[in-house]
Structures are given as structure tokens and as C-alpha cells.
C-alpha positions in Angstrom: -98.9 66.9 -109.7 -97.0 69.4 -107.4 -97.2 72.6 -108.9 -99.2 73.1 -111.7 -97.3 74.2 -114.8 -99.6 77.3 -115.6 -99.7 79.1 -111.8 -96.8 80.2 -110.9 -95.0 81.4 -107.5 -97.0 84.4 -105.9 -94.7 87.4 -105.6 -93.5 88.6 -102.5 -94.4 91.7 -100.9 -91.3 93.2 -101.6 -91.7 92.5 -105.6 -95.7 94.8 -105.2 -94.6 97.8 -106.8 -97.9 99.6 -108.2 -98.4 103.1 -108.7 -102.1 102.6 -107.2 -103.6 103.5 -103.9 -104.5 101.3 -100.5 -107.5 99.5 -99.9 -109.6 96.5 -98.8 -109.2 93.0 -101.1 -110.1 93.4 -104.9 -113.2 90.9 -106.1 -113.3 89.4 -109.5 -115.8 89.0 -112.0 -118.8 87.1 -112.1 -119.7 87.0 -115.6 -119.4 84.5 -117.8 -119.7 83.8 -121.9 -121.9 86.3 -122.4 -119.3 89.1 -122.8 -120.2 91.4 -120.2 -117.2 90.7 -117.8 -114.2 93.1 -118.0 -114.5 96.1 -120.7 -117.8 97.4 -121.2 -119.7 96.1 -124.9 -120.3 92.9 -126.2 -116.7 91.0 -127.8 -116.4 90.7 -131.0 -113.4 89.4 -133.8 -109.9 91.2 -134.4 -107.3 93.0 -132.7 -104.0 91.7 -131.2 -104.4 89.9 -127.8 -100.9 90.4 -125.6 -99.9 88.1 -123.1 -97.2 89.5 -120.8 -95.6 86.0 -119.2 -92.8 85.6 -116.4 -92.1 81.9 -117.8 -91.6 81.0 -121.5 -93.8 78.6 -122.8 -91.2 75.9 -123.7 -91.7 72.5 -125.3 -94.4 73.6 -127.6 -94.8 70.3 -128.6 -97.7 68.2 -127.8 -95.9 65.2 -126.3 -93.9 67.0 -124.2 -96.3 69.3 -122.3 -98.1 68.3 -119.3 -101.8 69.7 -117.9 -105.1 69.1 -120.1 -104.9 70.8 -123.2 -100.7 71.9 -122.5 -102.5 74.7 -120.5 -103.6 77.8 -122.0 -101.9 79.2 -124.8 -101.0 75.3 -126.1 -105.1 74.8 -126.2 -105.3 77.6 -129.1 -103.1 75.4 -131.6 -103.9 72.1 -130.0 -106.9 70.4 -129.6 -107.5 66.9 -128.0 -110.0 64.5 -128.2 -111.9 66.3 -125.0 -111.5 69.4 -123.2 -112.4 71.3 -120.5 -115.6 73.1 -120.2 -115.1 76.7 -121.1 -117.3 78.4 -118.4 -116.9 80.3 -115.5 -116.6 78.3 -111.8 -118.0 75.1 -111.2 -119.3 74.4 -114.8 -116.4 74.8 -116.2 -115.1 71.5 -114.1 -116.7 69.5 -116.8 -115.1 67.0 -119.2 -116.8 67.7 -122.9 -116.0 66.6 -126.7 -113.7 68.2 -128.9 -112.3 66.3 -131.6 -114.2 63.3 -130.7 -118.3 63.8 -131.2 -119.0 62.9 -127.3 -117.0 61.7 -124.5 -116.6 58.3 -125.5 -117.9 54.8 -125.4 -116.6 52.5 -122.5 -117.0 48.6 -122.6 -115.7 45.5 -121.0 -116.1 47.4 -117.5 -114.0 50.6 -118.0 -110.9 48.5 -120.0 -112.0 49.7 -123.7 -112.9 53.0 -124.7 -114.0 54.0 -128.6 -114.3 57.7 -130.0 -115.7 58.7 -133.4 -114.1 62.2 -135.2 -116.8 64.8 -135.9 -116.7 65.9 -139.5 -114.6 68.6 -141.4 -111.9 68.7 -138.8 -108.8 70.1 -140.6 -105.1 71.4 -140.0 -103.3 74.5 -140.7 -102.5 73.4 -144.1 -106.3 72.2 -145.6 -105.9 68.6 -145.0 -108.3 66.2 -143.1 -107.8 65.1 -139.6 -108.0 61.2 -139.0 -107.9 58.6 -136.3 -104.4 57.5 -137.3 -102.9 61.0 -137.2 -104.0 61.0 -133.2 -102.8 57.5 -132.4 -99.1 58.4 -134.4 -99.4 61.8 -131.7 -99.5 59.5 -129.0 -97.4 57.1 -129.7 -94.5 59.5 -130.3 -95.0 61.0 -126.6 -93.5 57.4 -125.5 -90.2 58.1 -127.2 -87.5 59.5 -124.6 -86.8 62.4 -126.7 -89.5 63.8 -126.5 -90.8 63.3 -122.7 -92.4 65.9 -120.2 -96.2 64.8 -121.0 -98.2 63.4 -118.3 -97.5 59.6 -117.3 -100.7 58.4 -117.3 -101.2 56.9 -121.0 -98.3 55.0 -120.3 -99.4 53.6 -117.1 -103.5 52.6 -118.5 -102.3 51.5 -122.2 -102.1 47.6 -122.6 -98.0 47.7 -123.4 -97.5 51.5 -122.5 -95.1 50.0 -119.8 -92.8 48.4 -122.4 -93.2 50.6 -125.4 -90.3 53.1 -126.4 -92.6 55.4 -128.9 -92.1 55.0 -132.9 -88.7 56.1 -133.9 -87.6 53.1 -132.2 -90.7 50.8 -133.0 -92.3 51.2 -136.2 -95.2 48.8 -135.6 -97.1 50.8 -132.6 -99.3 50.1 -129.7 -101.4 47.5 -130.7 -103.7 48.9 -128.1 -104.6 51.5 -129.7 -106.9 50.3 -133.1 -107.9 53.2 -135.6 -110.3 50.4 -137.5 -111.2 53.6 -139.6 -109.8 57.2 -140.3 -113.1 58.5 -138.0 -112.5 55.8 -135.2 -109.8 55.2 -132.5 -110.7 52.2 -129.7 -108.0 52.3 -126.7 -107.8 49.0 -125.0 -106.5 49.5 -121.2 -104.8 46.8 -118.8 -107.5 47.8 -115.7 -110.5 49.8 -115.7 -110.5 53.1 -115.8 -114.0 55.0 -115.9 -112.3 58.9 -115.9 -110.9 58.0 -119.5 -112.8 61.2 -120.6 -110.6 63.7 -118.8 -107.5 61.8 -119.5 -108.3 62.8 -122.9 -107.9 66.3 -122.6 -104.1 65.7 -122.1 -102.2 67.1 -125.6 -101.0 63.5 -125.8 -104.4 62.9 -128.0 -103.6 65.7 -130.3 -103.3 64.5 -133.8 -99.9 64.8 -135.8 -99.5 63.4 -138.9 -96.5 61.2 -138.5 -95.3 62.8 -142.4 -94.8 66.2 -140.7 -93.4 64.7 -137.6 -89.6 66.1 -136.9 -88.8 64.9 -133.4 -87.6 67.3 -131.2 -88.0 69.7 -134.1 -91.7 69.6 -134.4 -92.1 71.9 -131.4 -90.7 74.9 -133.8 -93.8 74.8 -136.1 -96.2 72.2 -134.9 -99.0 71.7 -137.1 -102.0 73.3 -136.1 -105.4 71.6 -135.2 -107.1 75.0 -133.2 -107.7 78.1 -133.8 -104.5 79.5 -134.3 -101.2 78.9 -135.6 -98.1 79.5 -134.4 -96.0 81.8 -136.9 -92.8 82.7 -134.5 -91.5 81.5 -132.1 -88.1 82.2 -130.2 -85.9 81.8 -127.7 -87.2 79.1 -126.9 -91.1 80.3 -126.0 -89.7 83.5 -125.0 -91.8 85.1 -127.4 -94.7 83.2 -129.1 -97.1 84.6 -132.1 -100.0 83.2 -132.9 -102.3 84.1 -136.0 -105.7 82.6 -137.3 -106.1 79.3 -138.3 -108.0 79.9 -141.5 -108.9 76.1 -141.6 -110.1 75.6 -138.9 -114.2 76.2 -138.5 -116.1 77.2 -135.4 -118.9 74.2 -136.5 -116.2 72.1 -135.3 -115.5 73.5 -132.0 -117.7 74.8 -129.3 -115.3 75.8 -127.0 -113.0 78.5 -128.4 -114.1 81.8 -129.3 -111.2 82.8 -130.9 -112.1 86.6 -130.7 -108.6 87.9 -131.4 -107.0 87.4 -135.1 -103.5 87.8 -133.6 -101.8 86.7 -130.4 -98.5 88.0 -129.2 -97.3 86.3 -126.2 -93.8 87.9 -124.3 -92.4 85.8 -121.7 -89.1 86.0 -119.3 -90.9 89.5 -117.6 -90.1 90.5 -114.0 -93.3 89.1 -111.9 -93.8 92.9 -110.8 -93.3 94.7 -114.1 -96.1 92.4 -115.4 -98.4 93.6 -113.3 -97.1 97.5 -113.1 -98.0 97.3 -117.1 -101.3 95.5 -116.2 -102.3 98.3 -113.8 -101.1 101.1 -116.0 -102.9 99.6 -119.3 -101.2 101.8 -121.8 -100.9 101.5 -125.5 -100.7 97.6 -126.6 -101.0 96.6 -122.8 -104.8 97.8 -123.0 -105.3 94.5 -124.2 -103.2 92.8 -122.6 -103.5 89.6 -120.3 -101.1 87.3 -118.1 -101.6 83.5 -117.7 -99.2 82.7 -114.8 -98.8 85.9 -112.7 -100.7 86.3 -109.4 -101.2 89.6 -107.2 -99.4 89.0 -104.0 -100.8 90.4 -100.8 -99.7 93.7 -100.4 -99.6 94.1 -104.2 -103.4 93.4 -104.0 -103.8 95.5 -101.2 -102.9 98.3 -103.3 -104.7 97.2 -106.5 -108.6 97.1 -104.6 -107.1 100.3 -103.1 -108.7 102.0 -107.0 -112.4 101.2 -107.9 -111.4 100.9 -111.9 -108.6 98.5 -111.0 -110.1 96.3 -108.8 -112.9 95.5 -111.4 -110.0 94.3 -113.5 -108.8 91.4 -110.9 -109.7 88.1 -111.9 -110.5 85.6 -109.2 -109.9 82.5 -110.0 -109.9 79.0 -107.5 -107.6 75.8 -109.1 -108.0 72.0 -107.4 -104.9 72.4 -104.9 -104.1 71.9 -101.2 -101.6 72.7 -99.4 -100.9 70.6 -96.1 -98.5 69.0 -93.5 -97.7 66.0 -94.1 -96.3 63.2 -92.0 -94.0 60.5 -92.3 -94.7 57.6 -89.9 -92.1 55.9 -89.9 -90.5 58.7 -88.3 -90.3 59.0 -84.5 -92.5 60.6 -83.1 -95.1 60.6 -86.1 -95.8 56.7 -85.6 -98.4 57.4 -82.7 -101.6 58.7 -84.2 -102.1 60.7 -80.8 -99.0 62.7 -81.7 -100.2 63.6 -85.4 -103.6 64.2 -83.9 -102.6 66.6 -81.5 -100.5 69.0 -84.6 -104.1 68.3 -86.1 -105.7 70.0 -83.4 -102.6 72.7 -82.3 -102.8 74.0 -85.9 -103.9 77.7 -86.0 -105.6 77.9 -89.8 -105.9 81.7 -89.3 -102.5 82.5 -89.0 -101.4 79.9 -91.8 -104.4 82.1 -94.2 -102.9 85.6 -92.8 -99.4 84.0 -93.7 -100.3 82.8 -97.0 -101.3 86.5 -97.8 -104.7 87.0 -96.4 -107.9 85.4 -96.6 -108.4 87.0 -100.1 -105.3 84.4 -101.3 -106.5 81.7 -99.4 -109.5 79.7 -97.9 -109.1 76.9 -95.1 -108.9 73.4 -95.2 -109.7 70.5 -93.0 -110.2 68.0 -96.1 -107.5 66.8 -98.2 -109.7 67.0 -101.3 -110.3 70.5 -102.8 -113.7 72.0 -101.6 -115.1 71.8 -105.0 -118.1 69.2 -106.1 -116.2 67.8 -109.4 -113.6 66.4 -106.6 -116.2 64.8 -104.8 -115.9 67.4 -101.7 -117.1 65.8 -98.9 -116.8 68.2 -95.6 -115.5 67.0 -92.6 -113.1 68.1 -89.6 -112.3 64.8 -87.6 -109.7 67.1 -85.2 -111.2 70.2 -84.8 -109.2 72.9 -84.2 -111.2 75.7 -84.4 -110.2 79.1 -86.2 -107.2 79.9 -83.6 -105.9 76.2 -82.4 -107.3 74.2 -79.9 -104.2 73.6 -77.4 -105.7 72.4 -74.6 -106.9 69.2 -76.8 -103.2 68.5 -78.0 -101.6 68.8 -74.8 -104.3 66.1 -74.0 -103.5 63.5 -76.5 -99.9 64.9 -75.9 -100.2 63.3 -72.4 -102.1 60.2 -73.9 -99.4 59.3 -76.0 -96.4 59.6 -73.3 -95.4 63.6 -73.8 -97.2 65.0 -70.9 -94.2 67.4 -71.0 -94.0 68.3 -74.2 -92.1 67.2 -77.1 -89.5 68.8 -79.9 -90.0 68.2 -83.2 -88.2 69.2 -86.8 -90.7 71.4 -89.6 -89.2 71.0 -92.9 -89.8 73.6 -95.5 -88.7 75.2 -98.4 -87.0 79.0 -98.5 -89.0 80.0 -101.4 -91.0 82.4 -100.8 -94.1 81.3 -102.1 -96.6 82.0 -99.6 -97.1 78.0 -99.3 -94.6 75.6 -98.2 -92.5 78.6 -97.2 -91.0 80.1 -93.9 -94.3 82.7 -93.2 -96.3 79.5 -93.0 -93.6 77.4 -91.1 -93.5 80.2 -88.6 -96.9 80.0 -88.2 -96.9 76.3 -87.2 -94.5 76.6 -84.8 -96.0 79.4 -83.1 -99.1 77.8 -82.6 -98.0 74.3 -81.6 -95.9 76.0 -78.9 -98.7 77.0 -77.5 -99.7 72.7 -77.1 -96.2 72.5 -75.7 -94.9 71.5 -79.0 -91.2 72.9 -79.6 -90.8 73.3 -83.3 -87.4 73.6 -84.5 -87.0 74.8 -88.4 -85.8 73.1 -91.3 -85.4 75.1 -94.1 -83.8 73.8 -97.5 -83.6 75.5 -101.0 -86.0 74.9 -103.2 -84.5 71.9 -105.0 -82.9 70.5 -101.9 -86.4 70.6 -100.6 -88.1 69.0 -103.4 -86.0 66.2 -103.9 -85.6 65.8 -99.9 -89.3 65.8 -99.2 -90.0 63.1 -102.2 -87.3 60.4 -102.0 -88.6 57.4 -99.1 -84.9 57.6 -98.2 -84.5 60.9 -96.9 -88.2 61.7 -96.8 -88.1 63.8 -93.3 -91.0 63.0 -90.7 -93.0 66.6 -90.5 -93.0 68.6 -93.7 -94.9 71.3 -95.5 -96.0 70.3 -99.3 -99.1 70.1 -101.5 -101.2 68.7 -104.4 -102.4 69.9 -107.4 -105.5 68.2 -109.8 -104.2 66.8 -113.1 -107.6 67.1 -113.6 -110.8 68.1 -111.4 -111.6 64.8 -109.8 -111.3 62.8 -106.8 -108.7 60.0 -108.9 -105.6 62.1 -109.7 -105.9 63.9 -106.9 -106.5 61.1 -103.9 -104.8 57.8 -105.4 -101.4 59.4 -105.8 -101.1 60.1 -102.4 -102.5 57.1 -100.7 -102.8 54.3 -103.1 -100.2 51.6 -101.2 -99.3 50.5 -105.0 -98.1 54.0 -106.1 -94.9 54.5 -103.5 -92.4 54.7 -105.4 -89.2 53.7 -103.8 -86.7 54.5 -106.0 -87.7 58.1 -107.8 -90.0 60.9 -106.5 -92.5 59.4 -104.4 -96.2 61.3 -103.2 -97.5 58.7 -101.2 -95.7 60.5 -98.1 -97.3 58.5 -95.3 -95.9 55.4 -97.2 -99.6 54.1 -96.7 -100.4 51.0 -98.1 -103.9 50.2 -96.8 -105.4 46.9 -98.6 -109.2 48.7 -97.8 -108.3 52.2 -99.4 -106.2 50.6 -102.4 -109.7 48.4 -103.3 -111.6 51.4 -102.9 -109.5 53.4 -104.9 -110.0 50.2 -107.7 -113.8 50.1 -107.7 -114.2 54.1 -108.1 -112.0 53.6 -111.1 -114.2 51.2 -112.6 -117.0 53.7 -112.7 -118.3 55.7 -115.8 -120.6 57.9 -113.6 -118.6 61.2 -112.3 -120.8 62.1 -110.2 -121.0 58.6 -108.7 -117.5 58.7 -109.1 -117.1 62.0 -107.3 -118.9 60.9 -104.0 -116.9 57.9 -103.5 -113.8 60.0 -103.6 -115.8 62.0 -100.7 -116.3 59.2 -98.7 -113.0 58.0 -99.1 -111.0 61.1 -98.2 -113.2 61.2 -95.2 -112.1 57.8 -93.8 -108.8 58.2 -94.9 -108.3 61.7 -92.9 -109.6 59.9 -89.7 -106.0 58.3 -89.5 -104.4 62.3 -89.7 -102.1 61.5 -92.2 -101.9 64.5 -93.4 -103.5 68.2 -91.7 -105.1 70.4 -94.5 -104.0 73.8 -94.3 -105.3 76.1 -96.6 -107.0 75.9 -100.9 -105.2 79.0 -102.8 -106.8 82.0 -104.7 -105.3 83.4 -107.6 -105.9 86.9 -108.1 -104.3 88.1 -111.5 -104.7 91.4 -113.1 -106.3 92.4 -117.1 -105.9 95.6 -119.7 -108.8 97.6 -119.5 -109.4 96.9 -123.0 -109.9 93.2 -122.4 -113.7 91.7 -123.0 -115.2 88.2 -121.8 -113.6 87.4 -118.9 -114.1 83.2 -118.4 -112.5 81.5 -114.9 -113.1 77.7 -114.9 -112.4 75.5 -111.4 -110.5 73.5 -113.9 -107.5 76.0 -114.4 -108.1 78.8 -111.5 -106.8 81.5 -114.2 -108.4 83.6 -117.3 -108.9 81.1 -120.5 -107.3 83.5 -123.1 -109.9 81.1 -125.6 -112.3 83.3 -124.9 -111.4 86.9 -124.1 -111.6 89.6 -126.4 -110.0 92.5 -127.2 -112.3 95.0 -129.5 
């Protein structure tokens, strides 16, 4: 994926309006379940937990929303078969059970995969949970009505290609058996050994196909979490959630659900958000937001005050933002042309323009530098922290431009600290210094999107990036290089068009594997090779720095999401 649905755009500088002194860059906590990140004293049940929101969450329905779990306020009414670790950093990368009593049971090499219900698992309104219920919630996330979920069931499911979802055909997937009302078996048309984390997408949420209302449903889905959702309006605009008083804590490891009411306000100005974070007065106290970041001089001022600065949560999310190249684009064809950008590239600017090394780390490997990915560090073109010209203008030479060459940056004009004209600036002044004349392409936001991702008009030198469906090596890497994922007509991510028989077998025998961590180094090894052929130069990994109410207790930041899981945070 692009973007992820739950970070949004960073503010600009001009939008940092806080009524907080100057000062170095803010840390975050440390902590994790044990309640003793943000406000002081061990968490414990009741009060009202706010969550002030720039974007409504809309298409609160389980078929329709995309990211394991829908994301973080979806994950309190929804659960899934799996579901992320809730833990801080690295452990909370992990794939573990949630409906289902383990992660599953694969066979027949990865193409068949068999979960068992724990016991006592209930909805809103008292009644029992079953196998059949989960299998009717995804088959209705086939039906075009209801679309916007994640592709990926429909791509692995024997007949998910063909299958229009049950308002059209009654009979089902026969792929998916529910021999029992404790047991679902999933029968896929190629292996596929990360079938675990698929099934934290809210596509395996159960709904009882007698309460199913099609595009209604969203409006009061039935509850399988902790909470229940008793308003909603405009659309997501504002959301409250109240206890689930079926559902039992023996069932589910994973959510505290501290809070016995949730109020969540969308459609707020980015910099209001965060002026009400700071300020913490009255109901904001204990208040959170899930998609607003500090931007860089708003976090400036923030670490500027001791008491507000504790209150920044620091939070890394699987992404990378790079240049990508198109070669079959003049001159992008010869390696020693991309191979020279490789080495021209100044990372320290391209941090400083993305806000500071506080928003952002380096990159020189496509994978995020996380273990769950597989992070295997390398640097084929070396480039140094500044740029190393004098090796460009060699290769430069080597491939025919001994005086130079022009070239055309796209990028988009939204200011986003990321594929925006701060970090386009930056490239250009640094490859000018390799005797590479960079002329400026700058498109609106749309125009760019749909520019950058059709093979038709797909330009030859571009800034983008990639986001983790999930935190692994397969959703991240295959997307982008497997030959059998260009898409020629419809958005296609495979921007080097590369279709390398070796990389696409690879790609086909990590899949088979049930071992993660087996899994995980392969992707390593793979990424490596791949990035000898500079298909794409690594830029920089985002940090998201977001602020908390004073009052707010149990502060939990997985490498899953990058952001604070309002699952576990309390408020008394």
C-alpha cells in the first residue's frame, strides 16, 4: 500500500501553532504494558477516552476497511481471526490468535490453512460466535458494494477471482469449509505460508449474514470487541463507542479496554488537534489522536517544555520512501546512469527536508530496517552522508555523459515532507553537484498519483513510497518487483516494470514457508540482490511523533502501526 490509511499527511510548518516554547527534539516513551508510560499511577477501568481526528473514520464496515484490524479504532468493535501483538516496538511486529485459538494449521505446502474458535466468544447482543458467521463476513467483502478491503483474499482464495460476494451468489466460496460452527479450513490456489497475518485483515470478522444490511451494516455493525458502537454520524465524523458487556477479557489477550466510553471527533484542523493536545484542558486531559503527527517546527516547540515533551509518542511504521526509476525511459535504461543518482544522492539534506532527523532515519535498503521485514543491511552505492559526486560523475562518463546530463524529477505539491518539493529540491541540489541538471516536475496530488502509477504515462525519475500491509518482507517486496504483479491496465507498483524470472521464483519459494523468521531472511537476501541493479535509491524510514492528554495512562507503540494503540491506553 501507498499511504497507510491510519498516518496521515505531516503538517507543514506554517500549520505549528503551539502556545509552547523552543527546544531540542522531543523523545517518546519507553514503557510498555505495564502502565507506567504517560500519566503517573498504574491504569485502571472507566472514564471517557477522546480521540480528536483530522479524518472521519468512514466505512465502518468490516469489508470495506483496509489495514489489519481496519486500524485502530475499527480493532475495538472488530476482532479477526489474528491480530497484531499489542506491545511496544519490535514485539509488537508479531502475528498472534484472536478469534482463532493459535495461528493456524497449514497443510498441503502452504495451500490449506484450518483454524479452531476459542470458546465463549460472543456479540453485542449475547449470541455465540461461529465458523459460518466469519466465512458469511468474508464472503460479503467480494460483493462490489461493499469494496475498499484489502485485495489479497481475493487474489489467494481458490475462486476469489471469479466470485461476486453473496447478494449475487447465494451458494459461497466453496473454498472456504466451516465443517463445524468451531472450525473454518481455507483452501488457496498457491502457497502461501504468511496466511497468519493476512488474517488480521477485518475481512475475517464474523457477521452473521441475518444481521447483514449491505451498505447499511456500517451504521451499527454488530460487535465482536470490546466496545460497541452506539452513534455514529456524519459519516465517521463523530464515533461513540461504549462497553461491550458480552464480550469477556478470557477471550482476548490483547485489549485492555481500560476506558468504558470512547468519543471519537473527526474533521479537526491538523493544528487545532494538537493546540488542544498541548493545552490538555478539561475533556482533552484524556484525550488522544490516531492520525496526527507533529511536524518539524511544531515539534521544535513541543520538546522546547519538559512536561510536554514526555507526552510525545514516538512511534516507527514499515514505510520507505525512495526514487524510483522507470527504465524504459531514456536515460534510466543504463544502470551506470541510475547508479550514479545512487551515489549523487545527499541523505542528509533529503532527512533535514523531511523535517529533521527526529522525523526521519536514512535508507539505503528498500526493506524497512526492522527484523519482522527481514532487514538485511546493505549500501551497494555508497554515497556517504553528504553525496559522493566525484563517483557519479565517474559512472556519468562510463555511460557516455562525461558532460553531464538533464534530467526531469517528478513529484507531488503536497506538502508532505515526502514525495514533496522540500525533498525534490534536495535531489536536484545535490546531483548538480555530479553534473546532473535536474529540472522539476511538480503535479497535484491526484495528477501525481494517477501519473506516477499508470505504465502509460509512468514518468522515468519519480519520488514515491511503500507502506507494509503488514510487517514482513511479502507485502512489502513482491508488489514492487514481482514481474507477475505489473499491472498494465490500473494502478501499477512494480515501477521498474521488472519482470526477473530469478526474483519472481524467489519471491514463490519464500511464500511457501510457514517459518517467519525463515521467511524474514529470505526477504533480506532478496532485497539485497535485487538493489544491486538500483532500481530504486532508498531515501529515508519516517517517524511519527504525535502528541497525548496529560491524563492519558499506558502508552503502547507497536512496529506494526508506528502510532498509540488506543486498545490499551487508559484514562483514570
Amino acid at each position: 500500500m501507498r499511504q497507510p490509511p491510519f498516518i496521515s499527511r505531516r503538517l507543514t510548518a506554517a500549520a505549528a501553532v503551539l502556545a509552547v516554547g523552543a527546544g531540542a527534539a522531543a523523545c517518546g516513551p519507553q514503557d510498555s504494558k505495564d502502565g507506567s508510560a504517560g500519566a503517573s499511577g498504574a491504569p485502571h477501568k472507566g472514564g471517557t477516552l477522546t480521540v480528536l481526528n483530522s479524518t472521519p473514520q468512514t466505512d465502518f464496515d468490516p469489508a470495506r476497511l483496509y489495514t489489519s484490524g481496519g486500524g485502530n479504532i475499527p480493532s475495538l468493535v472488530f476482532r479477526t481471526l489474528t491480530t497484531r501483538n499489542r506491545e511496544d516496538g519490535a514485539a509488537g511486529a508479531k502475528v498472534v490468535p484472536d478469534l482463532a485459538t493459535d495461528l493456524g494449521t497449514p497443510t498441503k505446502n502452504a495451500t490449506v490453512w484450518t483454524y479452531t474458535l476459542k470458546d465463549g466468544l460472543k456479540y453485542e447482543d449475547g449470541t455465540e460466535i461461529t465458523s459460518a458467521d466469519i466465512k458469511y463476513g468474508i464472503e460479503r467483502s467480494f460483493a462490489a458494494e461493499l469494496s475498499g478491503g484489502a485485495p489479497y483474499l481475493r487474489d489467494w482464495l481458490v475462486g476469489g477471482a471469479d466470485y461476486e460476494g453473496p447478494y449475487k451468489d447465494k451458494k459461497g466460496l466453496d473454498s472456504i469449509e466451516t465443517p463445524d460452527e468451531k472450525t473454518i479450513v481455507f483452501h488457496l490456489n498457491k502457497p502461501e505460508g504468511e496466511f497468519p497475518y493476512l488474517a488480521t485483515q477485518t475481512q475475517t470478522t464474523p457477521v452473521p449474514e441475518a444481521k447483514d444490511e449491505g451498505t447499511k451494516y456500517e451504521q451499527h455493525p454488530l460487535s465482536s470487541g470490546p466496545y460497541k458502537v452506539v452513534r455514529n454520524e456524519g459519516d465517521g465524523e463523530r464515533l461513540v463507542l461504549e462497553r461491550n458487556t458480552h464480550w469477556s477479557a478470557s477471550t482476548d489477550e490483547e485489549r485492555k479496554a481500560y476506558p468504558d466510553r470512547i468519543d471519537v471527533r473527526s474533521g479537526l484542523d491538523s493544528a487545532v488537534i494538537n493546540q488542544r493536545l498541548s493545552a490538555s484542558r478539561g475533556a482533552d486531559a484524556a484525550a488522544v489522536t490516531t492520525d496526527t503527527n507533529l511536524g518539524p517546527a511544531e515539534l521544535a516547540k513541543v520538546s522546547g517544555d519538559k512536561d510536554l515533551a514526555a507526552r510525545v509518542g514516538t512511534g516507527h511504521f514499515g514505510y520507505t520512501n525512495y526514487i524510483a526509476f522507470n527504465p524504459k525511459v531514456k536515460p534510466f535504461d543504463n544502470p551506470k546512469v541510475r547508479q550514479a543518482i545512487a551515489y549523487a544522492v545527499d541523505r542528509s539534506s533529503v532527512v533535514n527536508a523531511a523535517g529533521g532527523s527526529s522525523l526521519a532515519e536514512a535508507a539505503t535498503t528498500f526493506l524497512p530496517d526492522q527484523k519482522s521485514f527481514g532487514y538485511t543491511p546493505y549500501d551497494h552505492f555508497p554515497a556517504g552522508k553528504s553525496g559522493n559526486a566525484a563517483k557519479a560523475r565517474e559512472l556519468l562518463k562510463e555511460a557516455g555523459y562525461a558532460k553531464g546530463l538533464t534530467v526531469t524529477l517528478t513529484h507531488s505539491n503536497e506538502k508532505d515532507f515526502a514525495t514533496s518539493p522540500e525533498i525534490a529540491t534536495s535531489v536536484q541540489e545535490a546531483l548538480k553537484k555530479a553534473g546532473i541538471t535536474v529540472e522539476l516536475q511538480g503535479l497535484e496530488d491526484n495528477d501525481y498519483s494517477e501519473t506516477i502509477h499508470d505504465v502509460k504515462s509512468e514518468p522515468g525519475f519519480f519520488l514515491t513510497g511503500w507502506g507494509a500491509d503488514w510487517p514482513s518482507g511479502g507485502p512489502f517486496f513482491a508488489p514492487v518487483f514481482d514481474g507477475r504483479q505489473i499491472v498494465k491496465a490500473g494502478y501499477n507498483f512494480n515501477a521498474a516494470q521488472l519482470d526477473d524470472a530469478s526474483v519472481n521464483k524467489e519471491i514463490d519459494e519464500i511464500n511457501k514457508l510457514t517459518d517467519l523468521s525463515a521467511a524474514a531472511n529470505r526477504w533480506g537476501a532478496l532485497d539485497k540482490k535485487v538493489g544491486e541493479q538500483a532500481l530504486t535509491v532508498p531515501l529515508f524510514h519516517p517517524v511519527y511523533k504525535r502528541l497525548y492528554g496529560k491524563s492519558v495512562k499506558n502508552i503502547v507503540i507497536s512496529d506494526w502501526t508506528g502510532v498509540l494503540d488506543v486498545s490499551q491506553v487508559a484514562v483514570k
